[in-house]
C-alpha positions as CSV (number, residue, x, y, z in Angstrom):
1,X,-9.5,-27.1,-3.6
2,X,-10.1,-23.8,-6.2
3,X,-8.1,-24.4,-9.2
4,X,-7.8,-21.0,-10.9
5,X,-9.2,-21.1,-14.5
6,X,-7.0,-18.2,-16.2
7,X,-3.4,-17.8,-15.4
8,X,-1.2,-15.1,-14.5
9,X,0.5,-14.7,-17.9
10,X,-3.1,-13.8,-19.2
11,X,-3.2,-11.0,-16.6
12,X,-0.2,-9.7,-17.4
13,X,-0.7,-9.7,-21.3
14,X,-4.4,-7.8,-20.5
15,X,-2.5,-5.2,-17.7
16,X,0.5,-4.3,-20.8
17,X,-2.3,-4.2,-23.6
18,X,-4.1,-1.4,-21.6
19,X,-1.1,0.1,-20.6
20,X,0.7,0.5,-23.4
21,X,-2.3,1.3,-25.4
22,X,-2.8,-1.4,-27.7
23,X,-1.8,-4.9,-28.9
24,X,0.9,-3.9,-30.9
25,X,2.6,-2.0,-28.2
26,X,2.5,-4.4,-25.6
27,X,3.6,-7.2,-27.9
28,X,6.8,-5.2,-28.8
29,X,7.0,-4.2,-25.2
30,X,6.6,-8.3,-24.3
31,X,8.3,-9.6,-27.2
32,X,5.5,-11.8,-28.1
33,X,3.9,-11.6,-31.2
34,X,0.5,-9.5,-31.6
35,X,-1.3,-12.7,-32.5
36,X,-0.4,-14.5,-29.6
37,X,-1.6,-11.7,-27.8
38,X,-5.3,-11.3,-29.5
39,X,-5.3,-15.3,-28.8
40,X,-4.6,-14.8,-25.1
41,X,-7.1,-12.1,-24.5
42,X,-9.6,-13.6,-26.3
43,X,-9.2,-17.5,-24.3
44,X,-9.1,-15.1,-21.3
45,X,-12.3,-13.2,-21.6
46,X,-14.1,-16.5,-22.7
47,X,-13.1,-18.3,-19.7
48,X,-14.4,-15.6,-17.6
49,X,-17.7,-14.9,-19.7
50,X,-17.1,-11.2,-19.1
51,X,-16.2,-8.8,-22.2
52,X,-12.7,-6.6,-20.5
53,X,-12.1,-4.8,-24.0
54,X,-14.4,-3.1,-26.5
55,X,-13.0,-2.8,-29.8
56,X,-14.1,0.3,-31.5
57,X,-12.5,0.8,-34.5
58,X,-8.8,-0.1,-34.6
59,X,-8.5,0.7,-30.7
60,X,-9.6,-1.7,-27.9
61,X,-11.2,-0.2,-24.9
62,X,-11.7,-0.9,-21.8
63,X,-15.1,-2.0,-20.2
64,X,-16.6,-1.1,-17.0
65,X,-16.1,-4.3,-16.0
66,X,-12.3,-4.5,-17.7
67,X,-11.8,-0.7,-15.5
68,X,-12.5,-3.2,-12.2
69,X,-10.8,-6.3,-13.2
70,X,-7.2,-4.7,-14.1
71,X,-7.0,-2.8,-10.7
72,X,-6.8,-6.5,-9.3
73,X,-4.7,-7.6,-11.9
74,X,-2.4,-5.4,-11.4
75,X,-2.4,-5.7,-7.6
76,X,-2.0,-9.7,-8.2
77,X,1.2,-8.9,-10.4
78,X,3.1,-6.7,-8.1
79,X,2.6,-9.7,-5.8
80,X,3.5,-12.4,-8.2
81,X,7.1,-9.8,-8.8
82,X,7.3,-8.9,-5.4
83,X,6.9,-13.1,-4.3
84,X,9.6,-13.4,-6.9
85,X,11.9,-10.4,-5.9
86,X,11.7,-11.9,-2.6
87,X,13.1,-15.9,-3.7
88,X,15.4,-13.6,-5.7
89,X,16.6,-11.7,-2.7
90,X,16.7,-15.0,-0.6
91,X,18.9,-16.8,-3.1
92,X,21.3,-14.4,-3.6
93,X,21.7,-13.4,0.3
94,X,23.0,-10.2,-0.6
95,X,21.5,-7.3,-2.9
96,X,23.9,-6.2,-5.7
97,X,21.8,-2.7,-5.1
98,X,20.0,-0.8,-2.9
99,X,18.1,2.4,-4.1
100,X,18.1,5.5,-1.6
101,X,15.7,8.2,-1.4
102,X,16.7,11.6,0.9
103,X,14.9,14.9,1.2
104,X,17.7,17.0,0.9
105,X,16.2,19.6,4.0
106,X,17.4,16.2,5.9
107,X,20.9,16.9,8.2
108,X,23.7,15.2,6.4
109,X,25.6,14.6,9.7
110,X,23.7,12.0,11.5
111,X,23.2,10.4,7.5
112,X,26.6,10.6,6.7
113,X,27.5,8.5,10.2
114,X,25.2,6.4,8.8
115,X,26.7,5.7,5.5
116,X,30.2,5.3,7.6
117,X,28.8,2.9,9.1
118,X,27.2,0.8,6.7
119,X,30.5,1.0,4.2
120,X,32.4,-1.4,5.6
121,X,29.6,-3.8,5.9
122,X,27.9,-3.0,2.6
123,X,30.1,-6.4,1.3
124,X,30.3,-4.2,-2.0
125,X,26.4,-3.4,-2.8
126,X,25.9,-1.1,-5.2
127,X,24.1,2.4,-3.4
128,X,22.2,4.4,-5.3
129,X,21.3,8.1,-3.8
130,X,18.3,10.4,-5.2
131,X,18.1,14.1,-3.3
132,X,14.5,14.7,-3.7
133,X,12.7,17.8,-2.7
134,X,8.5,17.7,-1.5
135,X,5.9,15.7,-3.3
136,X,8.8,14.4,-5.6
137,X,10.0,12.2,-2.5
138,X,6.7,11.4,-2.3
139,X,6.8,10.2,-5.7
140,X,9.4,7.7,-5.0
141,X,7.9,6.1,-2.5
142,X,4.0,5.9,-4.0
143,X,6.1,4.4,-7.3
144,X,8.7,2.1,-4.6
145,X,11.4,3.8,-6.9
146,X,13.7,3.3,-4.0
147,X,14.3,0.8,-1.1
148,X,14.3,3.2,1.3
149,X,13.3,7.0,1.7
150,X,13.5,9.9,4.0
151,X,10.5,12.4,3.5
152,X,9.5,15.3,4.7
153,X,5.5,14.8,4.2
154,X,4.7,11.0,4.9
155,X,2.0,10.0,2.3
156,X,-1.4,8.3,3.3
157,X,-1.3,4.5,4.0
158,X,2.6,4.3,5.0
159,X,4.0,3.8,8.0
160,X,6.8,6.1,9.1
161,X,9.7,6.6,11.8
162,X,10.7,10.1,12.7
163,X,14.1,10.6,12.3
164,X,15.1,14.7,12.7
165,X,13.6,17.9,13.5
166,X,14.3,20.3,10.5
167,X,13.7,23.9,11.9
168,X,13.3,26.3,8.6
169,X,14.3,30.4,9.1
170,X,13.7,32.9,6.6
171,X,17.9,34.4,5.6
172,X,19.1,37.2,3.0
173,X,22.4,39.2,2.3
174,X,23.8,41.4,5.6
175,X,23.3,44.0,3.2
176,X,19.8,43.6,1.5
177,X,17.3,46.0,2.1
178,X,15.2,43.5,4.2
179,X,18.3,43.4,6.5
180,X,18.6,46.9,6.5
181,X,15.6,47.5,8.2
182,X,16.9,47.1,11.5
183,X,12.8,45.7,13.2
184,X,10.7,43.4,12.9
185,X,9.4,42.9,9.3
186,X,5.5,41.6,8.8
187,X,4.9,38.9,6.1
188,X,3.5,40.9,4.1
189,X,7.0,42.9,3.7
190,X,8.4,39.9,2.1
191,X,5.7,39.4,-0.2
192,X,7.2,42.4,-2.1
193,X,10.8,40.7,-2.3
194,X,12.1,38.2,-4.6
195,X,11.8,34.7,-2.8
196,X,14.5,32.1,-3.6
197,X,12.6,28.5,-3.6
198,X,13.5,24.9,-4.3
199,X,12.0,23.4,-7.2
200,X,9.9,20.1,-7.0
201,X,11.3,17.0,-7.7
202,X,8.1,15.6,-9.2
203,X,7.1,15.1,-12.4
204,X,4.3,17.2,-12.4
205,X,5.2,18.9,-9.3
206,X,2.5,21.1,-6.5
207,X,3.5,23.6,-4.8
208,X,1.8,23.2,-1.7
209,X,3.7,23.3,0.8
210,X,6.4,26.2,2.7
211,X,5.7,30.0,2.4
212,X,4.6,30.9,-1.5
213,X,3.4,34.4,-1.1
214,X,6.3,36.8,-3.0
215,X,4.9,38.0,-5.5
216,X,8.1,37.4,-7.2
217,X,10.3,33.8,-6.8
218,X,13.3,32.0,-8.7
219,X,13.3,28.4,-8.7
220,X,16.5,26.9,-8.3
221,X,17.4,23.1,-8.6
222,X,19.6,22.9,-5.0
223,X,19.5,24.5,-1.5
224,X,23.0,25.5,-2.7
225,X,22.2,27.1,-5.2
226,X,20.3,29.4,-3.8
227,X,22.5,30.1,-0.9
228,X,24.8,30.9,-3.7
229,X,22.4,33.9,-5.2
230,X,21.9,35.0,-1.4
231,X,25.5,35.5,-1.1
232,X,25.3,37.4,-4.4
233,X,22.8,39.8,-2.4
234,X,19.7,38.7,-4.5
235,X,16.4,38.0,-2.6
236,X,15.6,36.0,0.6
237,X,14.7,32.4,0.9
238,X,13.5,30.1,3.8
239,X,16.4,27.2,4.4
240,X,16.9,24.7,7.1
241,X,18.7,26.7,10.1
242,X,21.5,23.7,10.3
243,X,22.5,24.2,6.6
244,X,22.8,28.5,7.0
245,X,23.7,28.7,11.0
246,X,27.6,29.3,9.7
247,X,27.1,31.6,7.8
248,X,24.7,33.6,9.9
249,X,27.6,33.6,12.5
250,X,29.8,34.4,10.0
251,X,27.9,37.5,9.1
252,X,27.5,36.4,5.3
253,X,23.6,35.7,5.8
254,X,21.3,37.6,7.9
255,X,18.1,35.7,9.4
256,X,15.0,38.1,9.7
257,X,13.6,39.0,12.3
258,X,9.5,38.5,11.9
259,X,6.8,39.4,14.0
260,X,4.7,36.3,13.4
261,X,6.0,32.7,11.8
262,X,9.4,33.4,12.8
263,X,10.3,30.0,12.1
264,X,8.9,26.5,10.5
265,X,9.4,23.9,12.1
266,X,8.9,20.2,10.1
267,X,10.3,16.7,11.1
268,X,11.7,14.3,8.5
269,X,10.6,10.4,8.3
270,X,12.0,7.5,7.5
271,X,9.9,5.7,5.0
272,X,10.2,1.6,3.7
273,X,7.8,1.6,0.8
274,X,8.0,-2.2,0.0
275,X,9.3,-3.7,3.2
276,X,8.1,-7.4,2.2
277,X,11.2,-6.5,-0.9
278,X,14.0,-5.7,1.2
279,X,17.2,-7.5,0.9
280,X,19.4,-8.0,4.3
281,X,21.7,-5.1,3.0
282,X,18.9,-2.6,2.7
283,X,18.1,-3.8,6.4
284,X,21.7,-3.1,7.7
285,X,21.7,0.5,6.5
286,X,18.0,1.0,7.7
287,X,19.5,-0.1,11.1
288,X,22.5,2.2,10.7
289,X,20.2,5.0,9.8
290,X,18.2,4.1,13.2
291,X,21.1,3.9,15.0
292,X,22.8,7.4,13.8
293,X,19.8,9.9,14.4
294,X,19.1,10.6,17.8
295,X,15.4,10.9,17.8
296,X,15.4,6.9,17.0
297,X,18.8,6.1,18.3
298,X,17.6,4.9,21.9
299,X,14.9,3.1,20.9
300,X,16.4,0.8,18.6
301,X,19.7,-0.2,20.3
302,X,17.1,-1.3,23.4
303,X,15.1,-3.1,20.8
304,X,17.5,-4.8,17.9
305,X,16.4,-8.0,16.9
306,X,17.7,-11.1,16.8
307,X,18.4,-11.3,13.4
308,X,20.3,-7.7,13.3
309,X,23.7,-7.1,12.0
310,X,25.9,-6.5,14.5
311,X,27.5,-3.2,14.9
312,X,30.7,-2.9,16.7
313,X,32.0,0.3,15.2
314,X,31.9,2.8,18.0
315,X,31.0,5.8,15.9
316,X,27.5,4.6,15.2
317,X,26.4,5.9,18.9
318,X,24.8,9.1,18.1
319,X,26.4,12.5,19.3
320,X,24.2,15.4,20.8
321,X,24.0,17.3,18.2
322,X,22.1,16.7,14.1
C-alpha cells in the first residue's frame, strides 16, 4: 500500500508561502513561526528531490516545476477542507449559515415564495443574500463565495438548472424625446442618448454583455436606481419587462418601439458551485427554489427524493405567472 512521503501540512505551508508572497507573510498569516516554516519547505523539497522555490535574493520564487506542483496542491487542499467541511456539516446536522447568491434581473416573486417557504423550516440558519449583477455572479460561484447562486451567464464546467425566462425591453420617460418620436426608432438612434446601465458586480468587472453602444452611459449600482433617473426624465435603459410592466401601464415609463432587437430575451440558472459542501438546510431551500419557479416546478415534485424535506405548505405549488 503507497504510504505518502510528505504530508498535507507541508502543502499547505508551500501553497500560503507563494500566496502570500513570502515566508514571513504566510507565517503571520499561519501563526507559525518563519523558521518552522523554512524547516518545512526545506524537509519537503528534499523528500521530493525537486527544487519548488528559487531564492533570489531575499524573495523565493517559484520553479517551473514549483508552477506545476502547487496547482495540485492546492486542488488536494480544497479537498482535504472540503472532506472536512463535509464531517463538519454531518456532525452538526444543520448549517448555522447558508450563503445566497441572486442576479438581481431574477423575478422576486417565484424567489420570494421560495424564501416563505423555507422560513419556517430554516430551524433558525443564518441566510445570507448577495444581489449580484453579470460576471460578478460569476465571480461567486468560480470563488464558491456562496452555497447557492442564480446567474444569468452559467460559467464553463458547471452544471446548471434553468429557472426563469427574463425578457429585457428598452424604457424612457413618456416625455423624452425618444418617446416623442411617435415610430419606430433604429439602434443607431439610441446610440446618440444617454443609456442608463447596471454596474458590474466584479471586482474587475467586463462589460460584455447587453447593449453598450450610447455613446454616452451612467452606471448606477441598482435596477432601481436607474428607474429612479428614468422617472426623473433622464436617458433610456434596457430593464427586465416584469420589473417596468407597471409602470409602463401606468404611463410613467414608455417602452420603445425598435425596428430590429425589440427585445432581449435571457434565462436565469440555478447554480450549486460546491455540491459535495452542502449542508441539509442549503438542500431544503434549493428544493424550495425548485419547487417555486415554474420552469423546474413539474419536474421536481415528480422526481423528489427520498431523502427530501417534506413540504406540506400549500403555497409552494407554483402559480401561472413569474
Amino acid at each position: 500500500m503507497f504510504r505518502p512521503k510528505s504530508t498535507l501540512e507541508q502543502w499547505r505551508i508551500f501553497q500560503a508561502v507563494v500566496e502570500h508572497g513570502g515566508y514571513a507573510q504566510a507565517a503571520e498569516k499561519l501563526n507559525k513561526s518563519q523558521s518552522s516554516l523554512n524547516h518545512a519547505i526545506a524537509k519537503l523539497q528534499q523528500t521530493l528531490g525537486v527544487a519548488l522555490l528559487e531564492v533570489r535574493g531575499r524573495k523565493a520564487y517559484l520553479t517551473d516545476a514549483g508552477d506545476m506542483f502547487l496547482r495540485r496542491a492546492k486542488l488536494m487542499n480544497q479537498q482535504m477542507q472540503e472532506l472536512e467541511l463535509l464531517a463538519h456539516n454531518i456532525h452538526q446536522g444543520w448549517e448555522a449559515e447558508i450563503r445566497f447568491a441572486v442576479e438581481i434581473a431574477h423575478p422576486r416573486r417565484p424567489l420570494n415564495r421560495a424564501l416563505q417557504n423555507y422560513y419556517p423550516l430554516s430551524r433558525g440558519t443564518h441566510l445570507q443574500m448577495f444581489d449580484t449583477v453579470l460576471s460578478g455572479t460569476e465571480e461567486f460561484i468560480h470563488e464558491q463565495k456562496a452555497d447557492i447562486v442564480i446567474c444569468g451567464h452559467v460559467p464553463k464546467g458547471f452544471l446548471a438548472e434553468p429557472l426563469a425566462e427574463v425578457t429585457f425591453v428598452a424604457v424612457c420617460h413618456p416625455q423624452h424625446p425618444l418617446a416623442l418620436e411617435a415610430r419606430m426608432l433604429s439602434a443607431d438612434e439610441l446610440t446618440q442618448q444617454l443609456q442608463i446601465v447596471i454596474r458590474d458586480t466584479a471586482k474587475n468587472p467586463k462589460e460584455m454583455t447587453g447593449w453598450l453602444k450610447a455613446e454616452q452611459r451612467w452606471t448606477v449600482t441598482s435596477l432601481h436606481e436607474a428607474i429612479e433617473i428614468l422617472l426623473a426624465g433622464m436617458g433610456f435603459a434596457w430593464l427586465p419587462l416584469h420589473l417596468v410592466e407597471g409602470f409602463i401601464q401606468r404611463q410613467q415609463l414608455h417602452r420603445l418601439p425598435l425596428r430590429e432587437g425589440n427585445e432581449r430575451k435571457i434565462f436565469t440558472h440555478l447554480v450549486i458551485p460546491a455540491p459535495e459542501r452542502l449542508g441539509p438546510s442549503a438542500n431544503c431551500l434549493l428544493e424550495c427554489l425548485r419547487l417555486s419557479h415554474p420552469l423546474t416546478a413539474a419536474y421536481w415534485q415528480n422526481n423528489k427524493k427520498s431523502t427530501a424535506i417534506e413540504i406540506s405548505s400549500p403555497s409552494i405549488l407554483p402559480s401561472t405567472t413569474s
